[in-house]
PDB file of the backbone (N, CA, C, O) and the ligand in Angstrom, with CONECT records:
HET     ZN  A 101       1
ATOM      1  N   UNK A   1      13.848 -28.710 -19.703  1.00  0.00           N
ATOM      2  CA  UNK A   1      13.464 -27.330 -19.447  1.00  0.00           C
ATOM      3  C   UNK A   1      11.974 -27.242 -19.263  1.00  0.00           C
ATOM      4  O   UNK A   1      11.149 -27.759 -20.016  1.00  0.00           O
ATOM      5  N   UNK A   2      11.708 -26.523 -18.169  1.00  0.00           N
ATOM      6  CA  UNK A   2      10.042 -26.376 -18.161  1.00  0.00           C
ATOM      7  C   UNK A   2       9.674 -25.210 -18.710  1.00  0.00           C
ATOM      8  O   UNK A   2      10.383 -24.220 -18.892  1.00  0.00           O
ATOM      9  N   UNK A   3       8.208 -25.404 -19.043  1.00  0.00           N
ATOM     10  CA  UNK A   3       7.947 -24.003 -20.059  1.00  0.00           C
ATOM     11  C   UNK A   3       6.650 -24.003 -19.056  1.00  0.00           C
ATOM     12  O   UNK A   3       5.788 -24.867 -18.895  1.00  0.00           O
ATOM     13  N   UNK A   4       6.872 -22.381 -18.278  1.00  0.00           N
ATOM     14  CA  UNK A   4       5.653 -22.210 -17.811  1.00  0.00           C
ATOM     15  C   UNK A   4       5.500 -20.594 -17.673  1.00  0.00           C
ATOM     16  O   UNK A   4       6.429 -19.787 -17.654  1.00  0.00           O
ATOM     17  N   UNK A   5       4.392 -20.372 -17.601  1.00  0.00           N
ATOM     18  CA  UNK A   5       3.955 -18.746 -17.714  1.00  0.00           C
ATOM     19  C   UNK A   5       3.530 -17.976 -16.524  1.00  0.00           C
ATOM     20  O   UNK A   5       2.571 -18.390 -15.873  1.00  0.00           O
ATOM     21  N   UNK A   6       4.317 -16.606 -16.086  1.00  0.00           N
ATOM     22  CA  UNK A   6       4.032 -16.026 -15.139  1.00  0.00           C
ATOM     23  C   UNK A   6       3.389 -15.035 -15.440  1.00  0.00           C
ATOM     24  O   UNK A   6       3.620 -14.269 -16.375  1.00  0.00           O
ATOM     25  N   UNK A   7       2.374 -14.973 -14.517  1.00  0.00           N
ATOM     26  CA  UNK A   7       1.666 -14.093 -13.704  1.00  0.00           C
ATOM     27  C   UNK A   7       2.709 -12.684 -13.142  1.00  0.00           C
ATOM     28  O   UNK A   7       3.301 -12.796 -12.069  1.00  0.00           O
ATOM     29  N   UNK A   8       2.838 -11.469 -13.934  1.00  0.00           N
ATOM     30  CA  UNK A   8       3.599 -10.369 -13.421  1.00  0.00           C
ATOM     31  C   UNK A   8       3.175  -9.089 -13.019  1.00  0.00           C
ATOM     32  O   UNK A   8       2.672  -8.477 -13.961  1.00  0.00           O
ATOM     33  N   UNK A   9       3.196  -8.469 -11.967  1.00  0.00           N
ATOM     34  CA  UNK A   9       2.911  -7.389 -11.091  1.00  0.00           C
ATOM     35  C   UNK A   9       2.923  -6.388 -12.087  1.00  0.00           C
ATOM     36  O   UNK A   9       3.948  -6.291 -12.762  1.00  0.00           O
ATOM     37  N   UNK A  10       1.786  -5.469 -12.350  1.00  0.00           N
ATOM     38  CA  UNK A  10       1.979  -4.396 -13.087  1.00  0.00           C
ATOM     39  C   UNK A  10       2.523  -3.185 -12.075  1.00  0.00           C
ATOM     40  O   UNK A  10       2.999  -2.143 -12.527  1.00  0.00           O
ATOM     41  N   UNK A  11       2.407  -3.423 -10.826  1.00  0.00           N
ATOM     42  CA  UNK A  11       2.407  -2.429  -9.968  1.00  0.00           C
ATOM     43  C   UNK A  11       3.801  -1.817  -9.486  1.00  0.00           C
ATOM     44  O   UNK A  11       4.216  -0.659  -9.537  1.00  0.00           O
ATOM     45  N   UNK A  12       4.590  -3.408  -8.828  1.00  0.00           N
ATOM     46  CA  UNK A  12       6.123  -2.862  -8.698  1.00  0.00           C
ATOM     47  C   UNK A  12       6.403  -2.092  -7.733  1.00  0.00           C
ATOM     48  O   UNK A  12       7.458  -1.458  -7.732  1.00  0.00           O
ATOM     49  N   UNK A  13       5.397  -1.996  -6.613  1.00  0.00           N
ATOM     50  CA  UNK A  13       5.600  -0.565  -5.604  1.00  0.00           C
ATOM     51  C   UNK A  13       6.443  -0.739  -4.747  1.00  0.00           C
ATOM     52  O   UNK A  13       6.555  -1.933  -4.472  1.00  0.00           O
ATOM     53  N   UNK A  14       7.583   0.396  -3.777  1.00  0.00           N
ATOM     54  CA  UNK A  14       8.054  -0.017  -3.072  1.00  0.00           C
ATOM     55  C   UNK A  14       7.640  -0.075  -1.737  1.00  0.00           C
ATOM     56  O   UNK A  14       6.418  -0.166  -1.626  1.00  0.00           O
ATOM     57  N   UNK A  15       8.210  -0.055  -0.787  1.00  0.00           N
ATOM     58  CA  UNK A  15       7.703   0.126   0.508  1.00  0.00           C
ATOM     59  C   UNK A  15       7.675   1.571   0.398  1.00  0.00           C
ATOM     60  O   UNK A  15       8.327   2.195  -0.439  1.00  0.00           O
ATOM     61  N   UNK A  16       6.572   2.315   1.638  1.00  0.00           N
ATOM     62  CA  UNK A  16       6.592   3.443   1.926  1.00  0.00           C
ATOM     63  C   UNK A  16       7.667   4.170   2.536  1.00  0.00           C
ATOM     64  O   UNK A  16       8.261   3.618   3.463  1.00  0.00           O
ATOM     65  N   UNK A  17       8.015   5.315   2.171  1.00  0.00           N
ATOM     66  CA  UNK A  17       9.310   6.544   2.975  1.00  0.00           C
ATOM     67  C   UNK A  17       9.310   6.241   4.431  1.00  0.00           C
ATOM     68  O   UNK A  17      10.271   6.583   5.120  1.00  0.00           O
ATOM     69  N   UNK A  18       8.381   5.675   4.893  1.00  0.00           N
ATOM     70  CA  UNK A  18       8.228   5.909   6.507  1.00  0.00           C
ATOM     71  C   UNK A  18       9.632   5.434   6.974  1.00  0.00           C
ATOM     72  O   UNK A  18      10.408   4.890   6.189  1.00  0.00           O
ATOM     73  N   UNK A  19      10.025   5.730   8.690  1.00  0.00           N
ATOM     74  CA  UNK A  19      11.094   4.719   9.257  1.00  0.00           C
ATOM     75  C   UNK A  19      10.553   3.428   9.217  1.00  0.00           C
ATOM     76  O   UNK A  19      11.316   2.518   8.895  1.00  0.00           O
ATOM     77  N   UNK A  20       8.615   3.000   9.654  1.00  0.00           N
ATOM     78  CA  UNK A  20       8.643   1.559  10.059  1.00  0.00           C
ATOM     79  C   UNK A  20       9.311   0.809   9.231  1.00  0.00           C
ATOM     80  O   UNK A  20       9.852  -0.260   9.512  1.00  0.00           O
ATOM     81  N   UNK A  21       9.283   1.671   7.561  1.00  0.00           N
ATOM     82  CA  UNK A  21       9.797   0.277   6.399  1.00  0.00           C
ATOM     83  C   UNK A  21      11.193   0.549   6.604  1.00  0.00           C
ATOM     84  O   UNK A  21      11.757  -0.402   6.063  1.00  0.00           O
ATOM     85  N   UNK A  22      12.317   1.536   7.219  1.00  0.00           N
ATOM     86  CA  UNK A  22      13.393   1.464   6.452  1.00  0.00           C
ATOM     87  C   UNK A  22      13.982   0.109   6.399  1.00  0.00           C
ATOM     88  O   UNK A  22      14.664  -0.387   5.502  1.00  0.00           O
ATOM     89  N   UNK A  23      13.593  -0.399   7.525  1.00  0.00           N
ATOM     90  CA  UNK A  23      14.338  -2.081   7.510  1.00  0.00           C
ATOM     91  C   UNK A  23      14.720  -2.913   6.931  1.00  0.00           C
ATOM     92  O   UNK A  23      15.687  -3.672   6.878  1.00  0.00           O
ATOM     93  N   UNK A  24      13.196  -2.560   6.134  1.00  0.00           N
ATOM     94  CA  UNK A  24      12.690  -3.952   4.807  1.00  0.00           C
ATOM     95  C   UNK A  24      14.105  -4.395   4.119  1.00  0.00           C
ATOM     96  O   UNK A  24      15.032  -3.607   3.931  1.00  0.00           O
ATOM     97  N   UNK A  25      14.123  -5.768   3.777  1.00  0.00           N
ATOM     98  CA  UNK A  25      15.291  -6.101   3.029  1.00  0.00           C
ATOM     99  C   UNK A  25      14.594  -6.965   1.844  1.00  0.00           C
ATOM    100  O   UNK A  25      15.028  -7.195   0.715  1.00  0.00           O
ATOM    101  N   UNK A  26      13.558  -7.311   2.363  1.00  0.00           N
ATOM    102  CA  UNK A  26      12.290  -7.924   1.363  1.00  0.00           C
ATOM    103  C   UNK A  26      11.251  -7.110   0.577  1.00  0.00           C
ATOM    104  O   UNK A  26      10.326  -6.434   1.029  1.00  0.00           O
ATOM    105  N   UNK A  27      11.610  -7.326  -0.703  1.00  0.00           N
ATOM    106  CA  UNK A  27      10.896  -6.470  -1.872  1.00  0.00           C
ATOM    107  C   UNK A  27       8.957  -6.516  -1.449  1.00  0.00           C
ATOM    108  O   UNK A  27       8.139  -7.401  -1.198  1.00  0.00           O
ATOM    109  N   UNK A  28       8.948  -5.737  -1.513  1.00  0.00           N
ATOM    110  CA  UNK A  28       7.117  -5.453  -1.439  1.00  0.00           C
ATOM    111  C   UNK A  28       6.353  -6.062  -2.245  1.00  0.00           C
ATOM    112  O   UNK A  28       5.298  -6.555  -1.845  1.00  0.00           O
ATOM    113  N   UNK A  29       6.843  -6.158  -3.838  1.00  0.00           N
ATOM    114  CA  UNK A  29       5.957  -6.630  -4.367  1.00  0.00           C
ATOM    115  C   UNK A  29       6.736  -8.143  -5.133  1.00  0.00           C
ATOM    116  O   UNK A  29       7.918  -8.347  -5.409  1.00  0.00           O
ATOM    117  N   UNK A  30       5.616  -8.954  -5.296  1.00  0.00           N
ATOM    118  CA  UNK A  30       5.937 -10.418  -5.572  1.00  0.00           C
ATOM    119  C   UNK A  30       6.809 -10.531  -6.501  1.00  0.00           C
ATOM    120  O   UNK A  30       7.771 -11.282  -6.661  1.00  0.00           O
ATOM    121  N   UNK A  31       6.355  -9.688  -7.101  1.00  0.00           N
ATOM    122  CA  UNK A  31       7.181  -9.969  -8.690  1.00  0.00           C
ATOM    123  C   UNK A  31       8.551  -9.935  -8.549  1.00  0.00           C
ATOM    124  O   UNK A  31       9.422 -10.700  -8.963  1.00  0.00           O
ATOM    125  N   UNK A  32       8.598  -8.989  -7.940  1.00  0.00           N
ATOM    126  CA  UNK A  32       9.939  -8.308  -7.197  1.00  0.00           C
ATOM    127  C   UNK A  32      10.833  -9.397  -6.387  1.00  0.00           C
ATOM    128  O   UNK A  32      12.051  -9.568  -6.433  1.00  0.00           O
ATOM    129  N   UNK A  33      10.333  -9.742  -6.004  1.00  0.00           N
ATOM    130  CA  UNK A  33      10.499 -10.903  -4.772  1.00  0.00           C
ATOM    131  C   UNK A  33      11.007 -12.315  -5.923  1.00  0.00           C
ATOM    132  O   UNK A  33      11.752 -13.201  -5.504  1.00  0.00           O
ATOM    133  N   UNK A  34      10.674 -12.316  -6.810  1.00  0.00           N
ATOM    134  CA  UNK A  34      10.493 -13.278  -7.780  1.00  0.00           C
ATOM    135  C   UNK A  34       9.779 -14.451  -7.636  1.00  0.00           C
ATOM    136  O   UNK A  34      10.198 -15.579  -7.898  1.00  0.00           O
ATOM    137  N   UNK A  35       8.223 -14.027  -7.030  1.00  0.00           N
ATOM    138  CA  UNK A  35       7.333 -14.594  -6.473  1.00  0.00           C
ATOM    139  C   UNK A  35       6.056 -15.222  -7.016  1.00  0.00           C
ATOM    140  O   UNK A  35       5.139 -15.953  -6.641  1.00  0.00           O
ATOM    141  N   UNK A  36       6.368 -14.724  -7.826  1.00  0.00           N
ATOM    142  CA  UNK A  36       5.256 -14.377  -9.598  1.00  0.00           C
ATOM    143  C   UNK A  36       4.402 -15.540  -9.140  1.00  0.00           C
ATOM    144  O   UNK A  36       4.784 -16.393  -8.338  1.00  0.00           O
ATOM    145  N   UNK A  37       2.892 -15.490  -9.872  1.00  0.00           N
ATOM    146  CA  UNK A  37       2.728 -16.403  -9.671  1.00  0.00           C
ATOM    147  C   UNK A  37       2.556 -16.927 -10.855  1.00  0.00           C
ATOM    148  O   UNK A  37       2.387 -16.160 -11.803  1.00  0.00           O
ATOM    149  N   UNK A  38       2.561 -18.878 -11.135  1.00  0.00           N
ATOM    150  CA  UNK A  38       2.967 -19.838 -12.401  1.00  0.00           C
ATOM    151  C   UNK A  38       2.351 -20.552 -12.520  1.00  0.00           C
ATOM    152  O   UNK A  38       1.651 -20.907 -11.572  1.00  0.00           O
ATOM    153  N   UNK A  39       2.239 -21.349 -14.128  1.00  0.00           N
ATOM    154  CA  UNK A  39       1.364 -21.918 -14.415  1.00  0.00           C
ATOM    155  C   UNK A  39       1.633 -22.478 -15.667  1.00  0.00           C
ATOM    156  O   UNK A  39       2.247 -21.795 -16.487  1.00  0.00           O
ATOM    157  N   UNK A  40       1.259 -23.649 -15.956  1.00  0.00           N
ATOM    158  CA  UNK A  40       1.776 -24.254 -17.444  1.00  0.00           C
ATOM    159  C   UNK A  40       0.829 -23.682 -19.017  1.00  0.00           C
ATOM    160  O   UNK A  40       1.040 -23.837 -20.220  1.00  0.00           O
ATOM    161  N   UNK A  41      -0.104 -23.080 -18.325  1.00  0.00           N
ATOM    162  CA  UNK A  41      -0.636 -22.001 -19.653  1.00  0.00           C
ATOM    163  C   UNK A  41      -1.427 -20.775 -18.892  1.00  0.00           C
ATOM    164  O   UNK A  41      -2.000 -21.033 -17.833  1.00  0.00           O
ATOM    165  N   UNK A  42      -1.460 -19.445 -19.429  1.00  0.00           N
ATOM    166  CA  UNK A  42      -1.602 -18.571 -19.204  1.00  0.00           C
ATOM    167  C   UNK A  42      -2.833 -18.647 -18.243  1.00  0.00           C
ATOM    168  O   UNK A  42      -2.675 -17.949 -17.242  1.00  0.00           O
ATOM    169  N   UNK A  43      -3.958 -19.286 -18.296  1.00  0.00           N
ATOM    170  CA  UNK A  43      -5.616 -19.689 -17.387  1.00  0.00           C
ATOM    171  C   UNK A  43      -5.009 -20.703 -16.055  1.00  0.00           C
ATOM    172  O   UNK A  43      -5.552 -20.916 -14.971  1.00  0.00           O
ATOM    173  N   UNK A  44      -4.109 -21.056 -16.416  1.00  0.00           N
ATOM    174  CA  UNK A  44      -3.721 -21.862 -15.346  1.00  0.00           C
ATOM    175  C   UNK A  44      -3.124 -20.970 -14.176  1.00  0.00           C
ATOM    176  O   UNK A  44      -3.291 -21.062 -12.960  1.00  0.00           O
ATOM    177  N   UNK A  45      -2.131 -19.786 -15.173  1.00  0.00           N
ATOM    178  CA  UNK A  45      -1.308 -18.766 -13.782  1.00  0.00           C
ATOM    179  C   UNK A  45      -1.948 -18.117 -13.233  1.00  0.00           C
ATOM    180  O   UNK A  45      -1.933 -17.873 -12.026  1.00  0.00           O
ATOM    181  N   UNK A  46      -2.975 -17.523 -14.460  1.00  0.00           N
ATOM    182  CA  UNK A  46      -3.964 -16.641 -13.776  1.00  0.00           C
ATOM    183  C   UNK A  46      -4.891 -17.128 -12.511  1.00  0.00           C
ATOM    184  O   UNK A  46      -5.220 -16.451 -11.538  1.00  0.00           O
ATOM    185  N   UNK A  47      -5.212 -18.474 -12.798  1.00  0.00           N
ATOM    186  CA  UNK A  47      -6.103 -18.859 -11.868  1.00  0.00           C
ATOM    187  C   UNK A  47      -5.024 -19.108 -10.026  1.00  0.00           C
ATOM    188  O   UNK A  47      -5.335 -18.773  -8.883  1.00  0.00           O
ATOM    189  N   UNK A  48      -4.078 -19.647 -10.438  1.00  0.00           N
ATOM    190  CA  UNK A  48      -2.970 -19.780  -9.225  1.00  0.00           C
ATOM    191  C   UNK A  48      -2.849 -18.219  -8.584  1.00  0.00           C
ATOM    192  O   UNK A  48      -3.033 -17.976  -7.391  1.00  0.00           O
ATOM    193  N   UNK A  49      -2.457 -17.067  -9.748  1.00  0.00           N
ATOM    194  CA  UNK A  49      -2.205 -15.873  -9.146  1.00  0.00           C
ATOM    195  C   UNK A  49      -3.796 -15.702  -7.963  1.00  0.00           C
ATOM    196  O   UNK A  49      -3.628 -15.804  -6.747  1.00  0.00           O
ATOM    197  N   UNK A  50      -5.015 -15.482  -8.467  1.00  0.00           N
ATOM    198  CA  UNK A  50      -6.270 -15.909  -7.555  1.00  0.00           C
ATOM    199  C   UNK A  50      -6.312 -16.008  -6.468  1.00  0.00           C
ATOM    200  O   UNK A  50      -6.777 -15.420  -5.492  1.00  0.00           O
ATOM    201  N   UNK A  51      -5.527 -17.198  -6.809  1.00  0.00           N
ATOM    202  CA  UNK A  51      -5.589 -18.036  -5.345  1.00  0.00           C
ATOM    203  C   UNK A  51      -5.140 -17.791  -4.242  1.00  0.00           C
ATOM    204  O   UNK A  51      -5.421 -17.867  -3.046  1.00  0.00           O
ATOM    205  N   UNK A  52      -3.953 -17.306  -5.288  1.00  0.00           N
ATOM    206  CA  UNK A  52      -2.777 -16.263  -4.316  1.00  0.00           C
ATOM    207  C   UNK A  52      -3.119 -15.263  -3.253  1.00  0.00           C
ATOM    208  O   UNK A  52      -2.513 -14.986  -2.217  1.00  0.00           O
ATOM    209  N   UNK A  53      -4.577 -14.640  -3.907  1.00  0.00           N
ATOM    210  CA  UNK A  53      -4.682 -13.463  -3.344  1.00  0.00           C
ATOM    211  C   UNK A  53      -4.455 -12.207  -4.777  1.00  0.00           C
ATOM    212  O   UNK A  53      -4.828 -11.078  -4.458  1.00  0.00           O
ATOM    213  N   UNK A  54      -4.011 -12.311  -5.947  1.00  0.00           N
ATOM    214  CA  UNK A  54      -3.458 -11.023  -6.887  1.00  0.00           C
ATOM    215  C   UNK A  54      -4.796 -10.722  -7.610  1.00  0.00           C
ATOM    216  O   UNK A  54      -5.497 -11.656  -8.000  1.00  0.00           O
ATOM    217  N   UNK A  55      -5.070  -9.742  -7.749  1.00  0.00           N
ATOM    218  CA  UNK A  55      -5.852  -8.833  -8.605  1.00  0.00           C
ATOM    219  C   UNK A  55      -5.299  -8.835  -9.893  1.00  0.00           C
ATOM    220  O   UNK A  55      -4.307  -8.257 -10.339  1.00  0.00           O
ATOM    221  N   UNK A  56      -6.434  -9.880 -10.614  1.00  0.00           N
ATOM    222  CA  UNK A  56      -6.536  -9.718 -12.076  1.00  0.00           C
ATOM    223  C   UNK A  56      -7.802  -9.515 -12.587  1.00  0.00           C
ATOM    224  O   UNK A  56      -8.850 -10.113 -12.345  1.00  0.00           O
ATOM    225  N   UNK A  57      -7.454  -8.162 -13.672  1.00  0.00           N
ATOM    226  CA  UNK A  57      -8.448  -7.690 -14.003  1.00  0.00           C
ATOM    227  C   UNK A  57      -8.123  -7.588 -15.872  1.00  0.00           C
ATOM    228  O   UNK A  57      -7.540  -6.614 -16.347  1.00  0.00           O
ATOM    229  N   UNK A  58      -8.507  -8.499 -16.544  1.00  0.00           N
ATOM    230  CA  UNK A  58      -8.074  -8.292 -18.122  1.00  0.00           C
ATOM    231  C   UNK A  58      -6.537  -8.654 -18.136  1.00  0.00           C
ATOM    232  O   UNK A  58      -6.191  -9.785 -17.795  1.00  0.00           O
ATOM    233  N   UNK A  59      -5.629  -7.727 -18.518  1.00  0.00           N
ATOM    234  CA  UNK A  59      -4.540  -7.894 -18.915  1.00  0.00           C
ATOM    235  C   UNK A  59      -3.920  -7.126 -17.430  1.00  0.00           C
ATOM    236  O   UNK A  59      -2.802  -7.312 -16.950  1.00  0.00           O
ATOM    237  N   UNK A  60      -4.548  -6.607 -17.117  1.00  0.00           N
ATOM    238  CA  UNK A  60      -3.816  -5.943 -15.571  1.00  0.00           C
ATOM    239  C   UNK A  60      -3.572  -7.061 -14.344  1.00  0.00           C
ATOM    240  O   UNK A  60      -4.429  -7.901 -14.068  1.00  0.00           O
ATOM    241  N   UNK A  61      -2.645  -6.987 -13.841  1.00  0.00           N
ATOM    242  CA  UNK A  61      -2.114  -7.650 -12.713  1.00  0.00           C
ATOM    243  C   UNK A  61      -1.571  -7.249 -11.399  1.00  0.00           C
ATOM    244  O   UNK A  61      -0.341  -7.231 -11.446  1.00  0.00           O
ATOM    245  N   UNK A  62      -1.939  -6.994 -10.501  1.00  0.00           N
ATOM    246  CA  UNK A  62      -1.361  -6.902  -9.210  1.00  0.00           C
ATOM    247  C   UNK A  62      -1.229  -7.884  -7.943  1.00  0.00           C
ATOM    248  O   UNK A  62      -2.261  -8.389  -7.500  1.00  0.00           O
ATOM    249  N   UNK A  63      -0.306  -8.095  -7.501  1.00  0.00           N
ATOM    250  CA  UNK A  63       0.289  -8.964  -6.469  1.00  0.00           C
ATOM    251  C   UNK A  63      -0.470  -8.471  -5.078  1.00  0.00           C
ATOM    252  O   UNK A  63      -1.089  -7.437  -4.831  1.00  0.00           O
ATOM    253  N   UNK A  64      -0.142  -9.725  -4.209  1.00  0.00           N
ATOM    254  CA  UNK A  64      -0.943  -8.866  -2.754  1.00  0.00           C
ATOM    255  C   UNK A  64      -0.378  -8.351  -2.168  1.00  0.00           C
ATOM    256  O   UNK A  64      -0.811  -8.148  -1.034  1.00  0.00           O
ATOM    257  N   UNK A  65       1.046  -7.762  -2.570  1.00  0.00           N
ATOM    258  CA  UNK A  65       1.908  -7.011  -1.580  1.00  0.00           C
ATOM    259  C   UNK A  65       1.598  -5.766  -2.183  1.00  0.00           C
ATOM    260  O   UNK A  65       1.151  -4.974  -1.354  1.00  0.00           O
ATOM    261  N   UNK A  66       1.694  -5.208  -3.598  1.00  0.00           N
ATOM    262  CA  UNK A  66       1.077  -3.642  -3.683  1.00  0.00           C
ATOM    263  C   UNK A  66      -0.470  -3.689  -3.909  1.00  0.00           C
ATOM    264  O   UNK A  66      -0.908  -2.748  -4.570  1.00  0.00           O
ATOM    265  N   UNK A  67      -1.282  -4.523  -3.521  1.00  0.00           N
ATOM    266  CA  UNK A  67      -2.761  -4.444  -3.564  1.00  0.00           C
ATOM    267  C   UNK A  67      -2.971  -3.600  -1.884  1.00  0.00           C
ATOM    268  O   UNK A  67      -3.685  -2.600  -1.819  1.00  0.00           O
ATOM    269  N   UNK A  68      -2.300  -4.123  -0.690  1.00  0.00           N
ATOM    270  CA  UNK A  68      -2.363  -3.481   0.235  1.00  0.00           C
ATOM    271  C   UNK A  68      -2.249  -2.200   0.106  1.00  0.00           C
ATOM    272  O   UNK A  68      -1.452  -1.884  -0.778  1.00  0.00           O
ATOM    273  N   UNK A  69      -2.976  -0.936   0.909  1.00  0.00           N
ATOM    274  CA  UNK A  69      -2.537   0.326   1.210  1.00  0.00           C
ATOM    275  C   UNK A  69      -2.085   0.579   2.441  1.00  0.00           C
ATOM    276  O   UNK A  69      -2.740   0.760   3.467  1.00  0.00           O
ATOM    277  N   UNK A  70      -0.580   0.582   2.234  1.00  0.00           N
ATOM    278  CA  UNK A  70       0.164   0.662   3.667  1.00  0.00           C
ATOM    279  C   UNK A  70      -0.235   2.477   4.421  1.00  0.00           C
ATOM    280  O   UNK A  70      -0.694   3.393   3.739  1.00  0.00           O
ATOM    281  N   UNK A  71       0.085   2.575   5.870  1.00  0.00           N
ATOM    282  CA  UNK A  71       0.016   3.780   6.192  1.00  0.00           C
ATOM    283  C   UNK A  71       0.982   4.464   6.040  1.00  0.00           C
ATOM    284  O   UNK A  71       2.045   4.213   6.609  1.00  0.00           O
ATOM    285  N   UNK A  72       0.752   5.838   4.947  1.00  0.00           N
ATOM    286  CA  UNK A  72       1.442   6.733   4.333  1.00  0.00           C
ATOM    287  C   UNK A  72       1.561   6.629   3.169  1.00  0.00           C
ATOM    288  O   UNK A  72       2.552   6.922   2.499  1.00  0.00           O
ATOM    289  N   UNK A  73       0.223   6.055   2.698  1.00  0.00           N
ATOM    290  CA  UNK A  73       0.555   6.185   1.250  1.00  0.00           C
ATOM    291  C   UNK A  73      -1.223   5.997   1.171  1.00  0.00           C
ATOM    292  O   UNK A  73      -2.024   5.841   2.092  1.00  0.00           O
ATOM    293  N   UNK A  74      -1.473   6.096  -0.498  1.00  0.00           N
ATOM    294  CA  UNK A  74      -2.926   6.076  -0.941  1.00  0.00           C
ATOM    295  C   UNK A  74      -3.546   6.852  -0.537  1.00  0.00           C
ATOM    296  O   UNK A  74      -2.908   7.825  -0.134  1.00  0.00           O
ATOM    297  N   UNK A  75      -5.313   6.940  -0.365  1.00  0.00           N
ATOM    298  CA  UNK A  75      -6.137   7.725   0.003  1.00  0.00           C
ATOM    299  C   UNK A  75      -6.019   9.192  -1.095  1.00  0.00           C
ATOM    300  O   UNK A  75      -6.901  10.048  -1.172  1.00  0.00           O
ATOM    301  N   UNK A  76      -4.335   9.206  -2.104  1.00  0.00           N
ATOM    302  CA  UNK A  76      -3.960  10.067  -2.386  1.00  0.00           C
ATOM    303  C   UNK A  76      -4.623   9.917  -4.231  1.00  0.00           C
ATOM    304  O   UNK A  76      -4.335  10.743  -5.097  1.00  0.00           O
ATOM    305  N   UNK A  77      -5.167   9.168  -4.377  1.00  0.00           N
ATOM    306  CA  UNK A  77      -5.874   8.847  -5.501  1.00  0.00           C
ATOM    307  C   UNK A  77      -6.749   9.573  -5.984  1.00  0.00           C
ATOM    308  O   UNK A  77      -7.349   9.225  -7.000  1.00  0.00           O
TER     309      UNK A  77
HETATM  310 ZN    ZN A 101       3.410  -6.094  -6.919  1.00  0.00          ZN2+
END
């Protein structure tokens, strides 16, 4: 058994209401996707998530699929 530690999306967002997304059959965000990113100790995932592209900030985590602001959404902050 491997023991390794993920990196998990605090964000979770879905695609936007628009038609362009109704399509999607692929989850937006990584985590979701079960995309996480991994690592054999917590500095290790974090640093892979990085690399990835995910926003880590402390204990907060976001993936690069809800780090994007798709059109029709945000700006609303
Ligand atoms: Zn996400």
């Amino acid at each position: 058994m491997g023991l390794y530690v993920e990196i998990m999306c605090d964000e979770r967002k879905n695609w936007p209401g628009t038609p362009e997304y109704a399509g999607k059959i692929e989850h937006r965000c990584w985590s979701n996707r079960n995309d996480s990113a991994q690592g054999y100790s917590v500095a290790q995932a974090r640093k892979e998530a990085k690399k990835q592209g995910w926003k880590i900030i402390g204990r907060y985590a976001c993936c690069p699929g809800c780090l994007k602001n798709l059109p029709g959404e945000g700006a609303s902050e």
